[in-house]
Steps between C-alpha positions, in 0.01 A plus 500: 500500500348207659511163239204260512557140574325198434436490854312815516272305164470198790423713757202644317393210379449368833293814565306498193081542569476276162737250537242224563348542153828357335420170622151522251756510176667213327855625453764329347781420679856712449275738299455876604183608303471873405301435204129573651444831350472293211368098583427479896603176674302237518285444841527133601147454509430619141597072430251398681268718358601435144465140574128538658379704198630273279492191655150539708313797378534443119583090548218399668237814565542582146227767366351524826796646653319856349271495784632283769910587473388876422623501178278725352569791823881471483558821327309694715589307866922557400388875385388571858780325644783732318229786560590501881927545394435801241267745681145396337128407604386125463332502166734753329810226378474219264754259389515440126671459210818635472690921523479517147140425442372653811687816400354481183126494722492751720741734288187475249248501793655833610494670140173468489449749809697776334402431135588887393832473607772317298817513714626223661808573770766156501843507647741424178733264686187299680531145451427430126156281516326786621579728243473260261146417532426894549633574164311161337154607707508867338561396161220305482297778644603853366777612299451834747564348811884547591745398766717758665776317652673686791785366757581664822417848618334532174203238563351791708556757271300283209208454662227776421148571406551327138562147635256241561672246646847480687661110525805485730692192673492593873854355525765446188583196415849553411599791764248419756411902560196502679217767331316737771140305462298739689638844360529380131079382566464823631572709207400246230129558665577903507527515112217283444677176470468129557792309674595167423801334687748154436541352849696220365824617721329648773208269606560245737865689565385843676166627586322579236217751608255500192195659647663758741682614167183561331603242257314409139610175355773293569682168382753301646678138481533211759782308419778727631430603905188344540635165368276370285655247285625596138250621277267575778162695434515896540247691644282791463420765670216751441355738788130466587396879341582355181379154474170450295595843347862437311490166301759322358478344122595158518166418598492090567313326664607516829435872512145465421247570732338125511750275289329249564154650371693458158351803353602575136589839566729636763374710774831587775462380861490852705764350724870445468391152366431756143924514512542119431474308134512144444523215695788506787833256493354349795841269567744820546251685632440285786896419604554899484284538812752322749725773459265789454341400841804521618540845410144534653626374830812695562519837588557751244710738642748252666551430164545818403734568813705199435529590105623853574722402750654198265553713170676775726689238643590377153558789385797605719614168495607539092570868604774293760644181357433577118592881439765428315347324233310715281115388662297820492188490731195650294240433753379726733590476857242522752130538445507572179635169404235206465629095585774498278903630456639556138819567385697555215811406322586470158630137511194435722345193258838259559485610922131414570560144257839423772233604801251293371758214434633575901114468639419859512204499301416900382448584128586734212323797342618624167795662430684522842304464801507168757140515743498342836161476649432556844232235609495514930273201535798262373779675468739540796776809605762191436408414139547906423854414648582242349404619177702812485796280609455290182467834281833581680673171421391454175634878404859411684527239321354604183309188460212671326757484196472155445368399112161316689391819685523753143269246299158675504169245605144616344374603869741752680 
């Protein structure tokens, strides 16, 4: 068998299509980061835009900045912009709110296209938010409607004529297994159903092909690969065939059809402008767009290409150095593995605090598994390396032992 070397890492490094776009981050120094599946890095111009919102735009434009800073149009101008990265029309994305809520919208806007049916298909293991605010939106509804939750092979086998809607997470958050869009779309429509999918680890990582997939609805972060900022708005998404015709209930008045009319009763824009509420976090919303136009700007499948390529490469490098350790790889390999590599081990809690404590940032799902996201337009072949040489050291040494690394924080 032929080893990899950090030279080989260099070597493609050098040859990397995307390397330029590293040099739009603000990285710390001595840090690998492998943490954007969850917060994305920070694009060095996001400061300066922070600091012209703030300082110009609120400071000394004040209210006016509605009309002449395009306040007012921010939700929809961003929506188009992370439109062109997952597959939809201009017009068809908005950016809003947060997953929660805007799961809570258009899993309510697509009930009411399939009010006879009552079934709604989740995946069991899906990250908890999601079916959290399923399970709060139905009992305020209908003490018929019910959730099948199915995992695996079984997802397929649960969807049939009885269900209305089915809500599934493109990519898993904690074993990054990428979900077959188009085919799962397919037969959701062939029963009679309405599809609704979580982008959050999959847009702005892969292409994302919502249209060509026939898709419904779907949601999706910006903080994690399209580098947004912490706490960065979500957005919406809601294909043209159903807007005007499946409305959402928190009806503010953003989603009204003149707001400014100031009507006492609500009647819904027939637009994707029906999808928002109340008035927008104008601050966040306007830093996140450095780093979703640079998602705009780079070429999709490079970063798909590069992605692949890294989490193989990451893959056999545990599979190499750290075999005898206990690490079990639970993601996929190949292309059906989104931007991420996860692992497990049972003491894996006290390794990723050491990692952390070395400068290689990843993070820890509940109970045993250490994620590593792959994000190409930062991250380098090196860092992987360098990285699985500290997981080596620290398990030769068994530093992870140490009292600081076993005392559990609030945020894992």
């Amino acid at each position: 068998m032929t080893y990899l070397t950090r030279e080989d890492c260099e070597r493609l490094d050098r040859e990397d299509p995307l390397a330029h776009f590293r040099d739009e981050f603000t990285l710390p120094e001595g840090v690998v980061y492998m943490t954007g599946n969850s917060l994305g890095a920070m694009p060095t111009k996001a400061l300066a835009r922070a600091q012209d919102v703030v300082s110009r735009q609120w400071g000394v434009d004040l209210i006016k900045s509605w009309n002449i800073n395009d306040w007012f149009t921010l939700t929809t101008h961003i929506g188009d912009q992370i439109a062109t990265t997952i597959g939809a029309d201009a017009g068809e994305v908005v950016m809003t709110d947060s997953t929660g809520i805007n799961l809570y919208k258009v899993l309510s806007a697509a009930l009411t296209l399939r009010p006879e049916r009552k079934k709604i298909v989740m995946e069991g293991s899906n990250f908890p938010t999601d079916n959290y605010m399923v399970q709060g939106l139905i009992e305020q509804l209908d003490s018929d409607y019910e959730i099948v939750f199915a995992e695996g092979d079984d997802i397929v086998k649960a969807i049939d004529s009885r269900v209305a809607v089915v809500c599934l997470t493109q990519v898993h958050y904690k074993s990054g297994r990428l979900l077959d869009m188009k085919a799962i779309t397919a037969l959701t429509h062939e029963v009679g159903a309405i599809s609704v999918w979580d982008l959050c680890h999959s847009a702005g990582a892969l292409p994302v092909e919502l249209n060509a997939c026939n898709a419904d609805f779907a949601i999706g972060c910006t903080y994690k690969y399209y580098n947004g900022g912490p706490g960065s708005p979500a957005f919406i998404f809601v294909a043209k065939r159903h807007q005007g015709k499946a409305l959402q209930p928190l009806t503010g008045w953003w989603g009204h059809k003149a707001p400014f009319a100031f009507e006492r009763d609500y009647t819904p824009a027939d637009d994707i402008v029906q999808m928002l509420s109340g008035t927008q976090p104008i601050l966040t919303m306007s830093v996140s767009e450095i780093g979703i136009e640079i998602s705009a700007r780079a070429d999709m499948q490079q970063i798909r290409n590069k992605s692949l390529a890294m989490g193989d490469m990451m893959i056999r490098l545990i599979e190499e150095q750290c075999g005898e350790y206990g690490f079990e790889v639970i993601s996929p390999k190949g292309e059906l593995r989104g931007s991420q590599v996860a692992m497990s081990h049972k003491e894996g809690y006290p390794i990723m605090q050491a990692l952390i404590a070395a400068g290689i940032m990843g993070d820890f799902r509940a109970p045993d598994t250490l994620r590593f996201g792959i994000t190409p337009l930062y991250l380098r072949y090196v860092d992987l390396w360098d990285a699985i040489a500290e997981i080596k050291q620290i398990m030769d040494t068994g530093r992870w032992q140490e009292a600081q690394y076993n005392q559990r924080h609030a945020v894992t």
